[in-house]
Biopython code that builds the backbone (N, CA, C, O; Angstrom):
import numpy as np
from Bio.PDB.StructureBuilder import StructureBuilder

atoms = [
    (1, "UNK", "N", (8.633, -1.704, -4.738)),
    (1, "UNK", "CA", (9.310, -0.599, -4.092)),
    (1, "UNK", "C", (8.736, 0.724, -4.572)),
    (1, "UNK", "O", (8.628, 1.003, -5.766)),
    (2, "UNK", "N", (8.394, 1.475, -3.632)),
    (2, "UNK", "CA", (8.075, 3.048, -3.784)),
    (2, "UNK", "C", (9.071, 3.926, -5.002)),
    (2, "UNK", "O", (9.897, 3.182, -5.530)),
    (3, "UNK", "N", (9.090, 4.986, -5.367)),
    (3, "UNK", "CA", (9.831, 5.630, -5.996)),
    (3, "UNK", "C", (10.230, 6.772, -4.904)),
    (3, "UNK", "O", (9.423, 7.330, -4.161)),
    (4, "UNK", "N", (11.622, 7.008, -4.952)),
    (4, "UNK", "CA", (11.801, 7.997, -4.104)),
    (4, "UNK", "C", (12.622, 9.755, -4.827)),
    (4, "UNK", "O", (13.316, 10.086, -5.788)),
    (5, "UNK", "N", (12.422, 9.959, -4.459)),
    (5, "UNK", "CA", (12.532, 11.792, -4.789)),
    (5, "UNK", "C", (14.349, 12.329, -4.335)),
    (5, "UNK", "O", (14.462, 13.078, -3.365)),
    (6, "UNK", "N", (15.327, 11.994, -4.911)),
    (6, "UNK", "CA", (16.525, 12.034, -4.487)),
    (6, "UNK", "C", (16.965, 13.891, -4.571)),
    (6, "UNK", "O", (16.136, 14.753, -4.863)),
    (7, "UNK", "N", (18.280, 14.142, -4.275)),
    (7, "UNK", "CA", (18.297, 16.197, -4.025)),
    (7, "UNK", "C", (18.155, 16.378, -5.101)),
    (7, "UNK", "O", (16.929, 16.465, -5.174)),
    (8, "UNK", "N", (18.552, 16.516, -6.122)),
    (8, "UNK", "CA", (18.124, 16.508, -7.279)),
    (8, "UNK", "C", (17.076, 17.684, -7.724)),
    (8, "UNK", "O", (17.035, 18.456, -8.682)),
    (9, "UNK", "N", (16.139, 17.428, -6.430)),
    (9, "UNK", "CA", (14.682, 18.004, -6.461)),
    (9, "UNK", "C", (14.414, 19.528, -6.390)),
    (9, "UNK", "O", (14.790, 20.125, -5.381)),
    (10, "UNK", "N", (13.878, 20.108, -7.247)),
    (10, "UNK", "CA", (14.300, 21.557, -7.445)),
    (10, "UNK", "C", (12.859, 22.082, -6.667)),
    (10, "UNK", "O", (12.789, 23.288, -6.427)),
    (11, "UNK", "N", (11.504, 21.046, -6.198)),
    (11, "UNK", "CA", (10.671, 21.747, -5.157)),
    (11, "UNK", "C", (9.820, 22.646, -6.552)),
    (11, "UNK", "O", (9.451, 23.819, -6.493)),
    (12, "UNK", "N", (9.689, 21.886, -7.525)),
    (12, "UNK", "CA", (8.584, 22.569, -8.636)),
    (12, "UNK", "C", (7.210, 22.248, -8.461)),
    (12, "UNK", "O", (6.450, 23.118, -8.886)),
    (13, "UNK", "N", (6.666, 21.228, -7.945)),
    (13, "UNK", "CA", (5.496, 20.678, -7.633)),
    (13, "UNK", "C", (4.558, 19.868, -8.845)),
    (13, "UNK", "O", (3.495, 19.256, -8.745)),
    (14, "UNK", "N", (5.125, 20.048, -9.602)),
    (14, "UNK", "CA", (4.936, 19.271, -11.208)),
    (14, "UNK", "C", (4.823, 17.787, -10.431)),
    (14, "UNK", "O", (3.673, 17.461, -10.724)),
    (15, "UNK", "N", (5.259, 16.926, -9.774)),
    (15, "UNK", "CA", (5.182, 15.818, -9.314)),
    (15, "UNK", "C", (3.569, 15.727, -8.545)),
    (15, "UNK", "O", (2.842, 14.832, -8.976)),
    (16, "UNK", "N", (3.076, 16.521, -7.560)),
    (16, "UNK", "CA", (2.475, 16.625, -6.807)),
    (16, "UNK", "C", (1.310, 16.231, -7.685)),
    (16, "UNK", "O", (0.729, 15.145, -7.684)),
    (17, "UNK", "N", (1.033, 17.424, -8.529)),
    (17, "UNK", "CA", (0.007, 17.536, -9.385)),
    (17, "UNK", "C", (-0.767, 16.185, -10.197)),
    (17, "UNK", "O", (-1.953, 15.869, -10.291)),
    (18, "UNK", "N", (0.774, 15.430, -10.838)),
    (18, "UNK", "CA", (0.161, 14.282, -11.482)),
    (18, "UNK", "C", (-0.006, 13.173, -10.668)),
    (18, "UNK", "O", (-0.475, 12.189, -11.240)),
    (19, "UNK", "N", (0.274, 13.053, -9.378)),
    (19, "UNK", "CA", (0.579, 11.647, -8.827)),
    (19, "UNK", "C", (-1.014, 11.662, -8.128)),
    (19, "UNK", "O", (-1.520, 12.554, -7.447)),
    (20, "UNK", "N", (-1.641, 10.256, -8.582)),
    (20, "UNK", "CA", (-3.268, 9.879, -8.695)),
    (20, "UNK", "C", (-3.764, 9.545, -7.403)),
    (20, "UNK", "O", (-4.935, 9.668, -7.043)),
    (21, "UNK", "N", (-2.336, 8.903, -6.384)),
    (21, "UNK", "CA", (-2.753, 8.586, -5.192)),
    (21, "UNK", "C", (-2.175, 9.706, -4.031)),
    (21, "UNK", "O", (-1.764, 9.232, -2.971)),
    (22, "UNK", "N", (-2.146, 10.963, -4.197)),
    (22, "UNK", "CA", (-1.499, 11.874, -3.569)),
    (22, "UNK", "C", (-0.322, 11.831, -2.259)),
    (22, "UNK", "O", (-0.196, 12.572, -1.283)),
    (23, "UNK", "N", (0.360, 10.782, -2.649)),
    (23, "UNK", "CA", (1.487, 9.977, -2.421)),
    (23, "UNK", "C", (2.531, 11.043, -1.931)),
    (23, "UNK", "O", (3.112, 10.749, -0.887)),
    (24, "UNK", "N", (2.807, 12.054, -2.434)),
    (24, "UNK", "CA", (3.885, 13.389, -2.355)),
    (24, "UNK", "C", (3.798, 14.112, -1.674)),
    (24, "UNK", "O", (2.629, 14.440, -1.471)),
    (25, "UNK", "N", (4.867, 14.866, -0.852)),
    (25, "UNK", "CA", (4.001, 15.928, 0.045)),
    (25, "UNK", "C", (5.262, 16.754, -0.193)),
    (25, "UNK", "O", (6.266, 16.410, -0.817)),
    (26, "UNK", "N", (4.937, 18.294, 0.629)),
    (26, "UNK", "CA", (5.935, 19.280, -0.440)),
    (26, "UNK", "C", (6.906, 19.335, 0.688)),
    (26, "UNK", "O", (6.661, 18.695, 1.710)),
    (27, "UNK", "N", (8.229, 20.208, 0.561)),
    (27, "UNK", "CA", (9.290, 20.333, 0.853)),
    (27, "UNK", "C", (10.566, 21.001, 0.674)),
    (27, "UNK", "O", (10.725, 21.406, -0.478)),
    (28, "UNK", "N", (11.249, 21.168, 1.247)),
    (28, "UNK", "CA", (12.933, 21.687, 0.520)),
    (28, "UNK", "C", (13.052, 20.684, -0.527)),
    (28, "UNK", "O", (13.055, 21.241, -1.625)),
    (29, "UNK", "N", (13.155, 19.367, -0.614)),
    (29, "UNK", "CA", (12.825, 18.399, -1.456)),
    (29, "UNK", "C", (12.000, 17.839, -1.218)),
    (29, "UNK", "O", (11.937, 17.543, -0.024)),
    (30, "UNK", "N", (10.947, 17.365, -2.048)),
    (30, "UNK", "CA", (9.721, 16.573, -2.007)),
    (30, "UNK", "C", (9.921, 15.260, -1.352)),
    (30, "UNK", "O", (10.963, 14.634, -1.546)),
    (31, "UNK", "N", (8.913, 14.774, -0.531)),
    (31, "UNK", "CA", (9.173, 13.351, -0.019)),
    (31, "UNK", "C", (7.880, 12.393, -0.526)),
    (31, "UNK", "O", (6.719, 12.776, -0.384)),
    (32, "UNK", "N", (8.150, 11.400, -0.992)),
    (32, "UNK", "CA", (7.101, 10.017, -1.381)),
    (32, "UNK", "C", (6.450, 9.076, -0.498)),
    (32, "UNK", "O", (7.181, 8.144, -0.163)),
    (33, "UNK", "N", (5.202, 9.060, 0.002)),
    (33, "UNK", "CA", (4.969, 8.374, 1.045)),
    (33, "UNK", "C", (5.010, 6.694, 0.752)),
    (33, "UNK", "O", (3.959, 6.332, 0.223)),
    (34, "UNK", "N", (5.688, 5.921, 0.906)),
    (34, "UNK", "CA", (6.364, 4.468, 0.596)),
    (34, "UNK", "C", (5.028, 3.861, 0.118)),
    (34, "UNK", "O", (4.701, 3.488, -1.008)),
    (35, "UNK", "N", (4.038, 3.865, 1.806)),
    (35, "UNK", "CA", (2.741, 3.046, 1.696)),
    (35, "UNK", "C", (1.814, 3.480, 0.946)),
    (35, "UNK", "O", (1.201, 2.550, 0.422)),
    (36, "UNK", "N", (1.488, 4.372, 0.698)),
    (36, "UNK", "CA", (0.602, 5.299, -0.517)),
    (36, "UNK", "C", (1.116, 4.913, -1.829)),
    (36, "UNK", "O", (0.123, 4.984, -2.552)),
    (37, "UNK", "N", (2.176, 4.520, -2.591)),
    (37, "UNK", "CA", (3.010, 4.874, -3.866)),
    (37, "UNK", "C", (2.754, 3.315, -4.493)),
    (37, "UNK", "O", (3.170, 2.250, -4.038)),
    (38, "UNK", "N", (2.005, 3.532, -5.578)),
    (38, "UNK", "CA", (1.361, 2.549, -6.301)),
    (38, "UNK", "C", (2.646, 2.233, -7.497)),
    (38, "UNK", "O", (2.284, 1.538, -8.447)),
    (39, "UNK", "N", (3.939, 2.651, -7.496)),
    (39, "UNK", "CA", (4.463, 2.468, -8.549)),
    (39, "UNK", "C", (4.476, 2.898, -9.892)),
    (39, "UNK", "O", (5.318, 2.448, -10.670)),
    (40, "UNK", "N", (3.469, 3.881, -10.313)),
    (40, "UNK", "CA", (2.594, 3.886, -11.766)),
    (40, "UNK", "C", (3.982, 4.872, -12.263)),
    (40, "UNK", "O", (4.025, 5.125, -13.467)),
    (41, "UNK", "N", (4.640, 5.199, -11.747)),
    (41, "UNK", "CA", (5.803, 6.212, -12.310)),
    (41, "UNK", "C", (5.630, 7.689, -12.621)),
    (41, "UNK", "O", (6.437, 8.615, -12.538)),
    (42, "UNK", "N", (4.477, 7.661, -12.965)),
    (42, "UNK", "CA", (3.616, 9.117, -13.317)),
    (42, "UNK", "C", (4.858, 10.008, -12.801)),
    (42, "UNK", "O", (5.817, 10.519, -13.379)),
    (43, "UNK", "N", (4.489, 9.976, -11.672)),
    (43, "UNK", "CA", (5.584, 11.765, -11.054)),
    (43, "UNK", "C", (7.287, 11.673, -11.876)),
    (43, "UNK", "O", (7.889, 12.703, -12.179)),
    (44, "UNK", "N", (7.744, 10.547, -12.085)),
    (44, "UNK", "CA", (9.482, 10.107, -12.821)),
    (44, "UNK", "C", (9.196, 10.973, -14.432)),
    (44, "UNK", "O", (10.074, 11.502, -15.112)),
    (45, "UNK", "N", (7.682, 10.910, -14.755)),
    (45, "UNK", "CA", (7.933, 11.006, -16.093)),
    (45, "UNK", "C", (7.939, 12.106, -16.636)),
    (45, "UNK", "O", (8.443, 12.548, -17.669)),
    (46, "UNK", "N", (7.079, 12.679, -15.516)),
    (46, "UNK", "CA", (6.852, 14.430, -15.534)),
    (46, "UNK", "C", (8.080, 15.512, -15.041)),
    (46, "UNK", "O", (8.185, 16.689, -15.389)),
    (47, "UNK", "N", (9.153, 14.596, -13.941)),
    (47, "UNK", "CA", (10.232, 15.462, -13.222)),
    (47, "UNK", "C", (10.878, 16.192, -14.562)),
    (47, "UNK", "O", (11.409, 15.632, -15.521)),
    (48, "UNK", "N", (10.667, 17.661, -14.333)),
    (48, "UNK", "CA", (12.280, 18.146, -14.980)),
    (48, "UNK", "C", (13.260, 17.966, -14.691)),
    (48, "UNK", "O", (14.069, 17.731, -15.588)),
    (49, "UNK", "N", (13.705, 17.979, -13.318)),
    (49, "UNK", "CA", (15.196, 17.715, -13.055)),
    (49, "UNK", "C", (15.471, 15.887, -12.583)),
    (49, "UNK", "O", (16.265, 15.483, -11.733)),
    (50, "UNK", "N", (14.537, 15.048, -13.445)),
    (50, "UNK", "CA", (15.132, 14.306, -13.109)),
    (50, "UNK", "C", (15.495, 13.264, -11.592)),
    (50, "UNK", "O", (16.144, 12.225, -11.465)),
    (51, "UNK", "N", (14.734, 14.121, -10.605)),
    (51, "UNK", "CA", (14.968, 13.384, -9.613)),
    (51, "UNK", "C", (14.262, 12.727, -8.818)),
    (51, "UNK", "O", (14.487, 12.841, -7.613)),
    (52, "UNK", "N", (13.348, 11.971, -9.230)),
    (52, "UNK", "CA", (12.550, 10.920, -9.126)),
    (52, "UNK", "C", (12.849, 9.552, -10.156)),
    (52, "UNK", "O", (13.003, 9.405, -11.369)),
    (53, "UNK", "N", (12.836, 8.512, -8.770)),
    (53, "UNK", "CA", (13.319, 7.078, -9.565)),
    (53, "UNK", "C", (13.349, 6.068, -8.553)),
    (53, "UNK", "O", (13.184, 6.193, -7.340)),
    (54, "UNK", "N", (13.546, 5.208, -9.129)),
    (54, "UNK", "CA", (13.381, 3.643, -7.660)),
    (54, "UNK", "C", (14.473, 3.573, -7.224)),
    (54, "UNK", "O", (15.577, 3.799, -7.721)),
    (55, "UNK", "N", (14.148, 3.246, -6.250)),
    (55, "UNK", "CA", (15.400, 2.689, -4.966)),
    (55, "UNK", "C", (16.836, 1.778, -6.130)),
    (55, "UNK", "O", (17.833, 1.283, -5.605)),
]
sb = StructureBuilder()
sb.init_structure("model")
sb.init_model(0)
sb.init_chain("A")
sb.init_seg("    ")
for serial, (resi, resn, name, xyz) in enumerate(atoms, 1):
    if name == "N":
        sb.init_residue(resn, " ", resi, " ")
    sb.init_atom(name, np.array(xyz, "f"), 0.0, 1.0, " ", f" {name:<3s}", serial, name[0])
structure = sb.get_structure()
């Protein structure tokens, strides 16, 4: 399962930056493209607020 980007999302772009398969695209809240998203967690570990995580 993809990781998805819940409101949470304060739209810092800190996610964007680290994620290897450019999986993220920007937003009022960021959205995770399902088929692109290798799982590696990268963007969960970097969120400040927290709002990135699996289904």
């Amino acid at each position: 399962m993809a990781y998805v980007i819940g409101n949470d999302c304060i739209a810092c772009g800190t996610c964007i930056d680290e994620c290897p398969v450019e999986a993220i695209s920007e937003g009022d809240i960021y959205k995770i493209d399902a088929d692109a998203c290798t799982e590696c967690g990268t963007c969960a570990s970097v969120c400040p607020s927290e709002a990135i995580s699996l289904p």
